[in-house]
N, C-alpha and C positions, 0 to 999 in steps of 0.2 A: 504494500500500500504506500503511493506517494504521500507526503504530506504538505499540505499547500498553504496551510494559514502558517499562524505564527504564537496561538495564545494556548494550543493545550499538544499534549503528544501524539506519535504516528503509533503506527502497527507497526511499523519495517524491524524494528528488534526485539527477537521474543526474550519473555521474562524468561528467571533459572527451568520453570516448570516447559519453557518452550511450545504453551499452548495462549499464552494471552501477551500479547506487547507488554513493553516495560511501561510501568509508571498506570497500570489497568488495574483497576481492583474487580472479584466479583462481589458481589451482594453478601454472600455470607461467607465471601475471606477464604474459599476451597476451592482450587480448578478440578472440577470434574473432567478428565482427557477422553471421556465418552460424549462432554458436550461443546468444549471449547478447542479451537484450534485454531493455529495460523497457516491458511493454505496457500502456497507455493505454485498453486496450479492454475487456483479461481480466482482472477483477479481481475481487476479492470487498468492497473497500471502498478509500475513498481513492483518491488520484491515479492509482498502477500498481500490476501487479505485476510480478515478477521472472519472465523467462521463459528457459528454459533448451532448446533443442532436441538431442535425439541425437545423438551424432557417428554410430554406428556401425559404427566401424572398428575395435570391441574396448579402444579408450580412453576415459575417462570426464569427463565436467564436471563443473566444480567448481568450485564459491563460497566463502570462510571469511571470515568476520572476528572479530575478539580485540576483545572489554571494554578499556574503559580499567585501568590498575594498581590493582591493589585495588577491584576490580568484584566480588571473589568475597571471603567472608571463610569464616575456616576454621571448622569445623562447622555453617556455616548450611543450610537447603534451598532449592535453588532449582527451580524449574519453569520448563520451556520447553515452547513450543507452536508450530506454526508448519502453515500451513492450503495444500492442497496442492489440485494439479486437472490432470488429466492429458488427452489427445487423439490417439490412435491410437497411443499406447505399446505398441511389441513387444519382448518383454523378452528372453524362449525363456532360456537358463541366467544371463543376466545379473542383476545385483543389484535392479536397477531402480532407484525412484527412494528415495534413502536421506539420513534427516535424521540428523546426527550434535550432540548436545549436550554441552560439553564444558565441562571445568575447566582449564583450563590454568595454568602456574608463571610465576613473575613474567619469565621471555622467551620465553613464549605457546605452551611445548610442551605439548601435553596430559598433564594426570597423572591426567583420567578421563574415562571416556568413556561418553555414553547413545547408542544407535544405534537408531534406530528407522525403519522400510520397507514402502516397498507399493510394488506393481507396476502399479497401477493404480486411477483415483479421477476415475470422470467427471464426478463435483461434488463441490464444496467439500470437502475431511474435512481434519480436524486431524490431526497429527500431535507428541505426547506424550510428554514426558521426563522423570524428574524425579534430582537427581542433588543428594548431600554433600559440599559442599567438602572435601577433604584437605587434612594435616597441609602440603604444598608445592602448596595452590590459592591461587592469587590474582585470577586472570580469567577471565571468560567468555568462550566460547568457541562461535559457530556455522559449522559446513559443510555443505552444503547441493551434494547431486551426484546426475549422471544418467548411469547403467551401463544403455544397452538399443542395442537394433539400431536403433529410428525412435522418433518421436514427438516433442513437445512436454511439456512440463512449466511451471505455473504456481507459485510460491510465492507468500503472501501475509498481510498480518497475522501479523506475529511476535511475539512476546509473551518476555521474560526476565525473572522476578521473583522474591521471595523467596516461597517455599509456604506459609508461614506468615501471610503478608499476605491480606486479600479478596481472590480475583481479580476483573475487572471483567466484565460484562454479556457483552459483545463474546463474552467467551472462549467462553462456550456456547452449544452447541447447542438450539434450543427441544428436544429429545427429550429432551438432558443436564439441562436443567432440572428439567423434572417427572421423570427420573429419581431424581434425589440431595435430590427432595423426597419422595420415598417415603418412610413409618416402617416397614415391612416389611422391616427390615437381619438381618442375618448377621455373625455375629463371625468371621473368614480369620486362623489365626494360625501361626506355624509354627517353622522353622530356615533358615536360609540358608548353604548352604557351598560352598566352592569345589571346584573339580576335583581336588584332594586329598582332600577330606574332612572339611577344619578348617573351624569359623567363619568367617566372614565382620561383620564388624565395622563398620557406616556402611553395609551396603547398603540400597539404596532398592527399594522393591516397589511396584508400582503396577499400581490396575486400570483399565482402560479398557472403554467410555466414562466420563465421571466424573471420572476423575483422582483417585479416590482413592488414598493414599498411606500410610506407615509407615518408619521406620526399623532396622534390626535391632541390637542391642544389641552387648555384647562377647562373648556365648554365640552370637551370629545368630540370637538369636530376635527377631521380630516381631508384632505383633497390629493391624490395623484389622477397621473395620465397611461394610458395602458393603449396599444394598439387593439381596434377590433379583434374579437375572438371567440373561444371558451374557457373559462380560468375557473381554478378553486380559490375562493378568496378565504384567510385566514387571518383571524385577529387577538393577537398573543396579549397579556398583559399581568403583572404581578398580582396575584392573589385567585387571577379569575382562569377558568378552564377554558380551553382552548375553544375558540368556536371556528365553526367551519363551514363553508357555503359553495355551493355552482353559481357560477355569474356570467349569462352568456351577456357580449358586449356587441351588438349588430348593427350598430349607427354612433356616426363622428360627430356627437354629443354630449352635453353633460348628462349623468349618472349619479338619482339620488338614491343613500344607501342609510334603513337605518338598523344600523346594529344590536344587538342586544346578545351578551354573556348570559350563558346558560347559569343557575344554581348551583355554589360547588358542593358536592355530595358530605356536607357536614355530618358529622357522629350524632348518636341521639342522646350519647352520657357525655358528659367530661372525660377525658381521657388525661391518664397522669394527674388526676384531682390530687394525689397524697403526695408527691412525687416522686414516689418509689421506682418509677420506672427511669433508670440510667441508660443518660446518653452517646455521644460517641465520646465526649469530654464531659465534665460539667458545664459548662458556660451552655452546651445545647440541654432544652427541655423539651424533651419529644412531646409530642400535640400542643402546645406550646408556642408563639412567636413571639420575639424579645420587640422591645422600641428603646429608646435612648437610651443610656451606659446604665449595665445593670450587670450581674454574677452569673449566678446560675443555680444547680442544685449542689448542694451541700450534705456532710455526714453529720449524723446527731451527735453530741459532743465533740467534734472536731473541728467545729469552729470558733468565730471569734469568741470569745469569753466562756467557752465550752457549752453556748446556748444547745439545749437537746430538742430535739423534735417533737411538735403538740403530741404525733402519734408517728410511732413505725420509726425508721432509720434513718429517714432523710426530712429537709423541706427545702424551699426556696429561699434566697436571701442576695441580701446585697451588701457590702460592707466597703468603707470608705477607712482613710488616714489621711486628716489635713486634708483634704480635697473633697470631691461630690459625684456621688452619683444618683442621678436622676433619670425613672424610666420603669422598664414594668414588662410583664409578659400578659396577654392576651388571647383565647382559645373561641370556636364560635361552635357552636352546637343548636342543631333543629330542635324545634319548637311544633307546638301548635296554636297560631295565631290567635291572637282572642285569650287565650289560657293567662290566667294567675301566676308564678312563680315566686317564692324566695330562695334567692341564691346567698351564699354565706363563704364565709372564710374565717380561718383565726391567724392573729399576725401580733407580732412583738418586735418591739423598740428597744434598741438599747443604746447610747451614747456616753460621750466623756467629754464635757465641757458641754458652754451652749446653753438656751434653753429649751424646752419641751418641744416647742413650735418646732426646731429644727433639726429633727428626725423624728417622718409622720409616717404614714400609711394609710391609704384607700383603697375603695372597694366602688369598680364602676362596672356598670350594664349598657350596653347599646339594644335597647327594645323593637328595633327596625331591625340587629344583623350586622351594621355599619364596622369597619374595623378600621377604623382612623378614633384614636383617644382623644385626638382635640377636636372632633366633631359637637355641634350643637346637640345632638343625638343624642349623647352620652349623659346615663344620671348616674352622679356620684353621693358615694357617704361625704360628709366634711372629713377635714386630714383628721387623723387622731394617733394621738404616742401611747402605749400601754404601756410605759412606766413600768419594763424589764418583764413585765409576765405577757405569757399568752393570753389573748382577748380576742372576743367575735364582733367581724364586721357582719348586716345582712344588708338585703333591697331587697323591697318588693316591687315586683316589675310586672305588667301586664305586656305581652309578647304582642309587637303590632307588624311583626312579620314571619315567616317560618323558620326564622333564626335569628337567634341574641349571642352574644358577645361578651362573654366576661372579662376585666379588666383587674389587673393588679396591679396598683402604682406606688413607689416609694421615690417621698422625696427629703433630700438631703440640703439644706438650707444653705449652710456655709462647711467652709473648711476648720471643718473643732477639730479635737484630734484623733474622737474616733464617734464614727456615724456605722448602726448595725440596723439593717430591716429585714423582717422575715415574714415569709408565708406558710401556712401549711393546712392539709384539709378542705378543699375548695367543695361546694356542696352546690346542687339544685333541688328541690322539691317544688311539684305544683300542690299550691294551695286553691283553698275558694276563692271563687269573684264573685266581690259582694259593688256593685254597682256604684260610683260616685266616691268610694273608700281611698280613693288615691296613692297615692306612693308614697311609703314612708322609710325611714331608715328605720336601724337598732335601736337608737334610742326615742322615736317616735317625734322626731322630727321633721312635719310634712314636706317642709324645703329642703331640697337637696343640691349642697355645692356641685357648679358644673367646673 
C-alpha cells in the first residue's frame, strides 16, 4: 500500500506479528492470523495491502490508528480517503464493510466522527470523508472494520490531508477527472441541523464522486458548486451520525437542500453512572465527554487527601495546585418526552486556602437533549461546596425531548493552593407529573442558577 497523505501511517511495513502494519492497533490488542493480513498480491498500488477476513460469529474486525499530537489543528479541513475491494462478502443485516474518519482529543478519544460504508466493491472504489476539527480536536484518527457473515476485504492507499491543499493524481479516478473538469456546475446550497432542529455549526457536506465539499456557517447554512450529475451527498459533523443522501443534479441551477441529522442512538440508562468502568487512561471516562480542563477517574483513597469513594473503588474528580480547573463531563441518555424525572449525584469539596465560594460543584440537565453547557437550555442547581463530606445534588426535570443531558460541573475560582472536586453515583429515576409543580432543586428552591 502507497501512502499519500502525511498525518497518520501506511500499511507498507508489517508489525513483529507480520499481519497488521506498524503503528495499527486491533480492537482488542490480539492479531488473529486467520483474520488479518498484509497481502503482497491484492493491491491497488505499492508493496501491500491491508487484508481483513470475516469472523462471522456476529463480532466485528477492527483496525484504528491515532495521528501523532497535534496532527489535527482546530478549525482546519481535512479529507480522508481510503480505496477499498471486497470478494465474496455476505453481509445479510450486518454493517458490512465501514470506514470510520475521525478527530480525536489530545488522549485519542474521538470528538468527531465521519462514517462512511458499503457492502460491497468488487474493484477498487474509494471511500470518502471529509470532517472540521473541533474546538477539543487535536489528532487524526483512522478505523477501519468488517461486520458481515464471510468474505475478504482489501484496504488500500490511504490518503489524510488538509482539503484545502491540491490533492494528488493518485487520489482520482480517470471518471472523477473528467468529471470535476466539466463547466456545466450547479450551485447545492442549503441549512444543516441536527435532530433537534437547531443549526449545526462546522458541518461538513460533501458530494460524491468528486469530493466536493462546503462548510456550514453559525446559521448551518452552506453553498458549493458540483457539475450536473448523480452524487451521494454526505454531511459529517461532531457529535451527530452521519447522514447520507442520492442527489440527482439535472439543471445548471441553484439547489435548495435542507438537511437534517438523524437521532444519535443514545442509551436508555446512564452508562458509567458509579465510575467503575476504567478507561484506556484515567483522564478518558467511557460514556462520558469531558469540556474545559478537568481529570478524570480516580482510585478511592489514592487521591488527593486520601478522599475514598461515596460507593465502590473509584469516582470522578478534578484537582488543582495554585492554579484552576474548570469544566465537567456530560453523558445524554433517551427519554420519554412529557415524563417527570429526578436525576441526582453526590459530590465533595475539598480545599486549602480561599473561601467556600471557591471550590463549588453542580448539577445540570439539558430537558431538550442539547449538549453545549452554556446553552440557555440548560437548568442548573446553584454552585455549592460540601465542606469535605459527600453530599447530594438533584433536579427535577420534565423531559421536552426524547433525550436529556446530564451535566457535571466543577468550578475552581482562583489559584489557593489546593482546589479538590468530586463526583460519584450519578442516578435517574422517573417520578410523577403533577401538572404546574415546576422544577425545583434539593433544596427546594424553585429558581434554578443557569
Amino acid at each position: 500500500m502507497r501512502h499519500v497523505g502525511s498525518l497518520i501511517g501506511t500499511f507498507e511495513a508489517g508489525s513483529g506479528t507480520g499481519r497488521i502494519a506498524d503503528g495499527w492497533q486491533t480492537a482488542t490488542g490480539e492479531v488473529d492470523p486467520n483474520i488479518y493480513a498484509l497481502d503482497r498480491e491484492v493491491k491497488r498500488s505499492g508493496i501491500a495491502s491491508q487484508c481483513i477476513r470475516a469472523q462471522g460469529d456476529g463480532r466485528r474486525a477492527e483496525l484504528w490508528r491515532v495521528g501523532d499530537y497535534m496532527s489535527a489543528w482546530i478549525g482546519k479541513i481535512y479529507i480522508a480517503r481510503i480505496w477499498v475491494r471486497t470478494s465474496g462478502l455476505v453481509c445479510g443485516k450486518n454493517a458490512g464493510v465501514q470506514y470510520a474518519f475521525e478527530i480525536a482529543d489530545s488522549f485519542g478519544v474521538p470528538c468527531a466522527t465521519a462514517l462512511v460504508s458499503t457492502k460491497g466493491a468488487k474493484e477498487w472504489t474509494p471511500l470518502t470523508a471529509v470532517l472540521r476539527c473541533p474546538s477539543d480536536g487535536r489528532r487524526v484518527r483512522v478505523t477501519l472494520s468488517v461486520d458481515a457473515k464471510r468474505g475478504m476485504v482489501w484496504f488500500d492507499d490511504l490518503f489524510v490531508g488538509e482539503a484545502n491543499f491540491p490533492l494528488p493524481r493518485s487520489w482520482w479516478r480517470f471518471s472523477e477527472r473528467e468529471h470535476i473538469a466539466s463547466r456545466n456546475r450547479s450551485i447545492i446550497q442549503g441549512t444543516v441541523r441536527d435532530w433537534r432542529g437547531m443549526p449545526v455549526d462546522g458541518a461538513t457536506v460533501m458530494l460524491e464522486p468528486g469530493a466536493f465539499w462546503a462548510v456550514s456557517n453559525k446559521r448551518g447554512q452552506f453553498k458549493l458548486q458540483a457539475p450536473i450529475g448523480n452524487y451521494t451527498l454526505y454531511a459529517f459533523a461532531a457529535e451527530q451520525p452521519t447522514l447520507k443522501v442520492n442527489l440527482s443534479i439535472s439543471r445548471d441551477e441553484v439547489e435548495q437542500l435542507q438537511l437534517k441529522f438523524p437521532m444519535p442512538s443514545y442509551p436508555h440508562t446512564i452508562r458509567n453512572a458509579d465510575f467503575e468502568e476504567p478507561g484506556i487512561e484515567s483522564a478518558y471516562v467511557p460514556g462520558w465527554k469531558r469540556w474545559g480542563s478537568t481529570d478524570g477517574i480516580v482510585s478511592s483513597g489514592r487521591w488527593l487527601f486520601g478522599v475514598k469513594a461515596y460507593s465502590g473503588k473509584h469516582f470522578f474528580a478534578a484537582g488543582a495546585n495554585a492554579n484552576t480547573k474548570n469544566g465537567g463531563i456530560y453523558q445524554t441518555i433517551s427519554v420519554k418526552p412529557g415524563a417527570k424525572y429526578e436525576v441526582s449525584t453526590w459530590h465533595l469539596t475539598i480545599q486549602r486556602g480561599g473561601t467556600p465560594e471557591d471550590v463549588t460543584n453542580r448539577l445540570g440537565v439539558d430537558p431538550t437533549g442539547g449538549r453545549n453547557p452554556y446553552a440557555d437550555t440548560v437548568l442548573w442547581t446553584p454552585y455549592q461546596h460540601s465542606f469535605e463530606r459527600w453530599k447530594r445534588l438533584s433536579l427535577k426535570v420534565v423531559a421536552r425531548a426524547p433525550a436529556i443531558t446530564i451535566f457535571l460541573e466543577h468550578r475552581q475560582r482562583q489559584g489557593i493552593q489546593w482546589s479538590a472536586n468530586a463526583f460519584d453515583c450519578v442516578s435517574i429515576r422517573r417520578i410523577a407529573h403533577q401538572a404546574g409543580a415546576g422544577l425545583k432543586s434539593a433544596s427546594g428552591n424553585p429558581r434554578l442558577s443557569r
